[in-house]
C-alpha positions in Angstrom: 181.4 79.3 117.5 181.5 80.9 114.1 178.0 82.2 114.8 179.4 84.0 118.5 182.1 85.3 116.5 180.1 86.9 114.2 177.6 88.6 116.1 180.4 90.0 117.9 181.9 91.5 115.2 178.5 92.8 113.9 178.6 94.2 117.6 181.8 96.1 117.3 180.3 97.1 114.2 177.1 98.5 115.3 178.9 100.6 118.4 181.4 102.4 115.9 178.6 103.0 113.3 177.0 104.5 116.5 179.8 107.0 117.0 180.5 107.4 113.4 176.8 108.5 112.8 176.7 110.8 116.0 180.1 112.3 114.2 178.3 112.3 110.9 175.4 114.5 112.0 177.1 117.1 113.3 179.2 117.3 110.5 178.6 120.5 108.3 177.9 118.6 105.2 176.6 115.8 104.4 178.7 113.2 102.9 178.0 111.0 99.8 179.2 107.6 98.6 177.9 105.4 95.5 179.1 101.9 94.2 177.4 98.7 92.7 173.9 97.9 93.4 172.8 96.3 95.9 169.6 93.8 96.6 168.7 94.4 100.4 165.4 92.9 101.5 162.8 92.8 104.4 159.6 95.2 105.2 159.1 98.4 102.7 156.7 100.9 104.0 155.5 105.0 103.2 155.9 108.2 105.0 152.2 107.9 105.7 153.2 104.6 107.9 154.8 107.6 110.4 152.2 109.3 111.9 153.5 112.9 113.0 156.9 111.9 112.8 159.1 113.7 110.1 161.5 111.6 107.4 163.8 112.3 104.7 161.8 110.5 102.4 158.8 108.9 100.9 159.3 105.5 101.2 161.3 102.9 104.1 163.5 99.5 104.1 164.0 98.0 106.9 167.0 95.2 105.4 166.2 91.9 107.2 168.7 90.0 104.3 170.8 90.6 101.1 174.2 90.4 102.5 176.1 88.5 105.2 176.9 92.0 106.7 173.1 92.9 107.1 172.1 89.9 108.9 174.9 89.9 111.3 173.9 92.9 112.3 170.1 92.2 112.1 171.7 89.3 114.7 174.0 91.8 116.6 170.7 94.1 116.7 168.5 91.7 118.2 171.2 89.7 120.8 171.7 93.1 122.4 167.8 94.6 122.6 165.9 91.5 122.7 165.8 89.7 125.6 166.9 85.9 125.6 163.9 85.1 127.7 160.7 86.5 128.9 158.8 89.6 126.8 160.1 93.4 126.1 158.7 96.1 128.2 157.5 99.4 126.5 161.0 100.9 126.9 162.9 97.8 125.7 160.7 97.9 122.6 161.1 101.1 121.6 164.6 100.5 122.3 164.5 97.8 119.7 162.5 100.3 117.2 165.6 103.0 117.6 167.9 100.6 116.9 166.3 99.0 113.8 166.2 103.2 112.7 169.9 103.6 113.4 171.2 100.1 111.8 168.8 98.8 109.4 166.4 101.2 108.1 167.0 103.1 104.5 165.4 105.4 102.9 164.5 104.1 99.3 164.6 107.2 96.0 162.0 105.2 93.5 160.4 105.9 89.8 159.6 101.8 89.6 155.5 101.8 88.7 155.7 98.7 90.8 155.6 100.6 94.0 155.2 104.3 92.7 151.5 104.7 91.0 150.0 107.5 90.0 147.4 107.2 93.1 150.6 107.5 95.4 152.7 104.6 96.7 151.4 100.7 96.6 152.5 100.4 100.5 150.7 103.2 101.6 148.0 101.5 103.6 149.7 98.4 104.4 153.5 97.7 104.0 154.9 95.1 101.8 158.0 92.3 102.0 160.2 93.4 99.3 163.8 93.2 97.5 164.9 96.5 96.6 167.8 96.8 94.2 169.6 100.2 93.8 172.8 102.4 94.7 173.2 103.1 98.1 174.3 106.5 99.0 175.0 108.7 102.5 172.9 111.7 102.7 173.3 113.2 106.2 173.8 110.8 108.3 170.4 108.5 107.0 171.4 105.4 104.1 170.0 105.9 100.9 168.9 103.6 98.2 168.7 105.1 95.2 167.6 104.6 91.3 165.8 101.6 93.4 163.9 99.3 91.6 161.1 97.0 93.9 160.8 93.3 93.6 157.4 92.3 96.0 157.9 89.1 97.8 154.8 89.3 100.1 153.5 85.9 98.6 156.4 83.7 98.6 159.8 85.8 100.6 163.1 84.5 99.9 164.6 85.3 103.0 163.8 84.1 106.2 161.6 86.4 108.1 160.7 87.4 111.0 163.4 85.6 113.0 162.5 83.0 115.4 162.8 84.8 118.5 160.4 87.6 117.5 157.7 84.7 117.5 158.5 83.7 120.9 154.8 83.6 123.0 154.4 86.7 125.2 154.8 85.9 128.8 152.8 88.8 131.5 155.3 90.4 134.2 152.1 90.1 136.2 149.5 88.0 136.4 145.9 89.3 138.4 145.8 89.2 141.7 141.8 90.3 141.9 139.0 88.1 142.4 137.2 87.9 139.2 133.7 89.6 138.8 130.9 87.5 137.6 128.3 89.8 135.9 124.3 88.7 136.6 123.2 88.7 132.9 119.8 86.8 133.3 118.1 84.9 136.4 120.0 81.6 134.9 122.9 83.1 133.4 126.0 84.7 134.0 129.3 86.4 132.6 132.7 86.2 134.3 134.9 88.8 133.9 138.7 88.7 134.3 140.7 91.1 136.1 143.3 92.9 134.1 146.0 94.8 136.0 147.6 98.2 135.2 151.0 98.5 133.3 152.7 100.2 130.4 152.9 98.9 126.6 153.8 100.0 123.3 150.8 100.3 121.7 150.5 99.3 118.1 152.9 97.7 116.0 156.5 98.5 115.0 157.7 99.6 111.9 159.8 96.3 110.8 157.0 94.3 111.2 155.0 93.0 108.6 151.9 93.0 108.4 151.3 96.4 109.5 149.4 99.3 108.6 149.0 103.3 108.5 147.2 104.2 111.7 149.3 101.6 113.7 151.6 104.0 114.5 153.8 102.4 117.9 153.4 104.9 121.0 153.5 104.5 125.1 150.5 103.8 126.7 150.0 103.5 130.4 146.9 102.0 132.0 146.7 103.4 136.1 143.8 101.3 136.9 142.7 97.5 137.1 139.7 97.0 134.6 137.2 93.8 134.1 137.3 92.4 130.3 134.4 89.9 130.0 136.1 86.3 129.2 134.4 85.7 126.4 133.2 87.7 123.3 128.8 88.6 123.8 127.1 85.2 123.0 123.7 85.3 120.6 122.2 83.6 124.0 123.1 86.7 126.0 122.1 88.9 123.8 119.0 87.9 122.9 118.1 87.1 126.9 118.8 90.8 127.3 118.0 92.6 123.9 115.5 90.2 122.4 115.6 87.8 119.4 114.6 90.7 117.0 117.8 92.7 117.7 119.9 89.2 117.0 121.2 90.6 113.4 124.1 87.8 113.1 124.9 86.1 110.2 125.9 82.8 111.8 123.2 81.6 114.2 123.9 79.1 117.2 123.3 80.2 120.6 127.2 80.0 121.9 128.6 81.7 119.0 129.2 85.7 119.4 126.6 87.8 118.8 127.9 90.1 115.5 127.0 92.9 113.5 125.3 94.4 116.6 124.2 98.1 116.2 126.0 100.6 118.6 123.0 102.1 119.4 121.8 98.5 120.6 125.5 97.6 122.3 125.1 100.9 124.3 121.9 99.7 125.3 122.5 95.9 126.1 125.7 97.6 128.5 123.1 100.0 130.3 121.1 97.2 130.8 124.0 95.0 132.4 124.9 98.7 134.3 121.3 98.5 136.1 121.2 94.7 136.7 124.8 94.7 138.7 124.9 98.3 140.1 127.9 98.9 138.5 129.3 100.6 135.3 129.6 97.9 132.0 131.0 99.5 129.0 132.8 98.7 125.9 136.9 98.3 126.2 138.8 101.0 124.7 141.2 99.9 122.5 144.0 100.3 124.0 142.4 98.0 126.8 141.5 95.7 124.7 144.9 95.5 122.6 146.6 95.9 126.5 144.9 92.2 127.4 145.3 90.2 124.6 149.3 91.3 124.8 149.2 90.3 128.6 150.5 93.7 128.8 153.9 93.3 127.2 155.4 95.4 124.5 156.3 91.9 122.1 156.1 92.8 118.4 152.6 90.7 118.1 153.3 88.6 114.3 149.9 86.6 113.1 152.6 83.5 113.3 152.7 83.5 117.1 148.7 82.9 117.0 147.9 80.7 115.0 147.7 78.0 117.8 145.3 80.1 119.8 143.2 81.3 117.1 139.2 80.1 116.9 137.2 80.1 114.3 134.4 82.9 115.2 133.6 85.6 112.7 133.6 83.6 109.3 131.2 85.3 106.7 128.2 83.4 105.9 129.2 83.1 102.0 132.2 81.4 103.3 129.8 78.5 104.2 131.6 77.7 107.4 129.8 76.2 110.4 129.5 79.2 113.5 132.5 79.5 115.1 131.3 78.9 119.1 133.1 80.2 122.3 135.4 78.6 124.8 137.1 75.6 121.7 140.6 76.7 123.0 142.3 77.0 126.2 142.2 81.2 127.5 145.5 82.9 127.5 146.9 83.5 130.9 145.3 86.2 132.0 142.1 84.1 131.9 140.5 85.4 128.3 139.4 82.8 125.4 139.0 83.7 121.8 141.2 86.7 121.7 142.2 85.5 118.0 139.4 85.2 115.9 138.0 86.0 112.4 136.3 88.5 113.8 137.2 92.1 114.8 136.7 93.2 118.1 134.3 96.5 118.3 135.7 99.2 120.7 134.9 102.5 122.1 137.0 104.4 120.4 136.0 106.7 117.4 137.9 105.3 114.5 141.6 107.6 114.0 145.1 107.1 113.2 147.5 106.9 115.9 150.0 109.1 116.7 153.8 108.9 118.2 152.6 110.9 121.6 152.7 109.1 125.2 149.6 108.9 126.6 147.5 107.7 129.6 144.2 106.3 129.9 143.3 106.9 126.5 139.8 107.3 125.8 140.4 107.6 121.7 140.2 110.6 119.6 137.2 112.6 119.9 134.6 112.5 117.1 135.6 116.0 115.2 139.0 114.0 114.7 137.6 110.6 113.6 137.6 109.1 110.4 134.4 109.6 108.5 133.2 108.1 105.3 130.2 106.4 103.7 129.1 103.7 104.9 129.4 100.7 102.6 126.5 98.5 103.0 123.3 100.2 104.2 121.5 99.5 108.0 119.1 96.3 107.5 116.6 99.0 108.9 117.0 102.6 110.3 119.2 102.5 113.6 117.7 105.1 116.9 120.2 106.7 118.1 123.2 106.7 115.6 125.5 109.0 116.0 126.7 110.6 112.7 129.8 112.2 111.6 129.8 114.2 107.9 126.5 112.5 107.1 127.1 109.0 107.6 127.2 106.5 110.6 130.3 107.1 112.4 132.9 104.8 112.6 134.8 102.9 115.8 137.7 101.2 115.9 137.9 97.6 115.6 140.9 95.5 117.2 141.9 92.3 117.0 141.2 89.7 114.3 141.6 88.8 110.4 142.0 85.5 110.4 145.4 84.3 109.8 146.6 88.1 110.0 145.1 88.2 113.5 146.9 90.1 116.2 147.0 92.3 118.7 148.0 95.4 116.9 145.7 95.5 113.9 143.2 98.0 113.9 140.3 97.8 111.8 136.8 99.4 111.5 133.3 99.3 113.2 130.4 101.7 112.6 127.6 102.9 114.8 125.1 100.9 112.1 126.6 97.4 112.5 125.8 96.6 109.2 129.3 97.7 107.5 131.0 94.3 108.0 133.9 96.0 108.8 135.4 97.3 105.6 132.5 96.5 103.3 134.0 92.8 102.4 132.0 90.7 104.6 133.6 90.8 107.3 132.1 90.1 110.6 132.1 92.5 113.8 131.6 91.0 117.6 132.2 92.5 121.4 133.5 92.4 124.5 132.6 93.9 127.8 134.8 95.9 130.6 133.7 96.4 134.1 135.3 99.3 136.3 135.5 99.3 139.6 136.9 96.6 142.7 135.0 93.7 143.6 134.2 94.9 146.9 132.5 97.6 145.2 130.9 96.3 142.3 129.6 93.3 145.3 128.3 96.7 147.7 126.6 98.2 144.3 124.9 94.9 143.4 123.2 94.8 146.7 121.0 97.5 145.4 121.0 96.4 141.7 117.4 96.2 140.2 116.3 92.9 138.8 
């Protein structure tokens, strides 16, 4: 009862602070207020973070904890944007984002050498859980803290966080109502590959949520058309029945475990291959197809916590001295895919970029005169045909997916055209996925005249 009672004054709250701050900003000066410190806590994140979106300042809060007040309204927050069952659609999360701006986010003014280096901010690439202790001032409508000093609390937080229904399992508004198609890969071996219907999503991953990083900048994506995502990651048995034994460049050998480290020049070629065999077109996902299915198309902010039950253990570096991780050890997700979460990252079609706040549809990925481009870290085992470069050096896809215990959905990593970069130069471990366009009906008409 006490509880109900408090959320409801946190509500009260939270409706005349929106009136109050619609009054405030059209006010013709800004008004200013200091007192004791204060110790407010949750995510801390830079400008950078907010791809193309402009901000008062260099550095974010969003206060999870450090008062009664804050987390009844974290609580009043949540109770009124976050449904009490079932997952958040695209506008419901952004909703959620707009109101964690308006209520809980503050702007943080900072000298501390504990977050303020002379290389730039520590949070610049990925965000932090920290206490922030400072004065908190009004300046224009936005809440300041000022004179701030950072405590990080990444290892070991002292506040609870992120609240239990933000880990509650996504549930799909829709489940595939397609036949699924079953790919010819060999004469004695075959891939199934599961529908995926259209929808909208907020792709990425919200500013309060930790982890996070810079190019995962939350925007509205909408997919028009059902797709085909292979149920399974490439196994080292269909690769090499299509590409050879030679072109098997995985660390971890065993014939059910995902191919990885592949070439792009060789993935292209394995997917033309599969093109010619089916009479149909086989390609790699893009990443927002690929982020869209393992979200079962919702908009939930995706924590590594909600995972860890469905997460395999595929993609561990061979100095790690783990057995291969194989395919199919835990039970697919509802739309019919296994091994979504993995130690591996996911390679997609997509030229490696940040992104950006913009709406968009069908989304191919940023052309390659807007990608990322840098040296690659580890050298090709052997010269790569048919790498494409960019400034000199392979150039680099996105990657989705994986990261161990920080596996989900949102996370975007790295992938170039060599193979050999193990995704950020740390031993980490690349693997891929298929997508199929087109109905059944016409990928079965195409297949009639498929060559052998």
């Amino acid at each position: 009862m006490k509880k109900n009672v408090a959320i409801f004054l946190a509500l009260a709250i939270v409706g005349a602070g929106l009136f109050a701050e619609a009054q405030v900003a059209t006010s013709a000066a800004p008004v200013q207020a200091s007192g004791p410190e204060v110790t407010l806590k949750g995510p801390l994140l830079s400008a950078f973070h907010f791809k193309g979106q402009k901000l008062d300042g260099d550095l974010v809060l969003y206060a999870f904890d450090g008062s009664p007040e804050i987390r009844a309204t974290l609580d009043a927050v949540l109770a009124r944007n976050f449904p009490r069952e079932g997952s958040l659609t695209a506008d419901q999360a952004w909703d959620l984002q707009k109101q964690m701006d308006i209520h809980l986010r503050y702007y943080v003014e900072t000298k501390d050498p504990v977050i303020k280096t002379r290389k730039g901010y520590a949070c610049e690439y990925a965000n932090w859980l920290a206490a922030v202790t400072g004065t908190l001032e009004t300046r224009n409508g936005q809440k300041w803290l000022v004179n701030a000093r950072v405590k990080s609390e990444n290892d070991s937080p002292s506040f609870a966080y992120p609240p239990a229904c933000l880990l509650r399992p996504d549930q799909p508004f829709v489940m595939p109502r397609e036949t699924p198609v079953v790919l010819r890969v060999a004469s004695n071996l075959t891939l199934k590959c599961v529908p995926i219907p259209p929808g909208t999503f907020l792709m990425g991953t919200p500013f309060y949520q930790k982890p996070r990083y810079q190019d995962e900048c939350p925007h509205k994506v909408t997919l028009t058309k059902t797709f085909y995502l292979s149920e399974i990651p490439i196994t080292q048995e269909m690769w090499e029945s299509v590409m050879g034994q030679e072109k098997n460049f995985s660390d971890n050998r065993a014939p059910q475990a995902p191919v990885e480290l592949s070439p792009m020049p060789d993935i292209r070629e394995f997917c033309r291959i599969l093109s010619e065999r089916n009479g149909c077109q086989v390609r790699l996902p893009t990443a927002a197809e690929m982020e869209y299915a393992a979200r079962l198309g919702t908009s939930n902010p995706e924590f590594p916590q909600k995972n860890k039950d469905a997460w395999t253990p595929i993609g561990f570096p061979l100095d790690w001295k783990q057995p291969p991780g194989v395919v199919r050890t835990k039970p697919p997700n509802a739309w019919g895919l296994y091994d979504v979460y993995t130690e591996a990252k996911v390679a997609v079609s997509d030229w490696k970029a940040y992104n950006g706040p913009a709406e968009e549809v069908d989304p191919p990925g940023a052309p390659l005169e807007q990608s990322i481009a840098s040296e690659s870290v580890r050298k090709p085992k052997k010269p790569v045909e048919g790498m494409i470069m960019n400034g000199g050096h392979p150039a680099i896809h996105k990657a989705v997916l994986g990261g161990g215990a920080r596996s989900r959905a949102g996370s975007h990593d790295r992938y170039t055209e060599d193979g050999c970069d193990g995704i950020n130069g740390l031993g980490w471990i690349g693997i891929f996925r298929v997508a199929v366009d087109g109905t059944p009906e016409e990928i079965a008409a195409m297949g009639k005249t498929a060559g052998p």
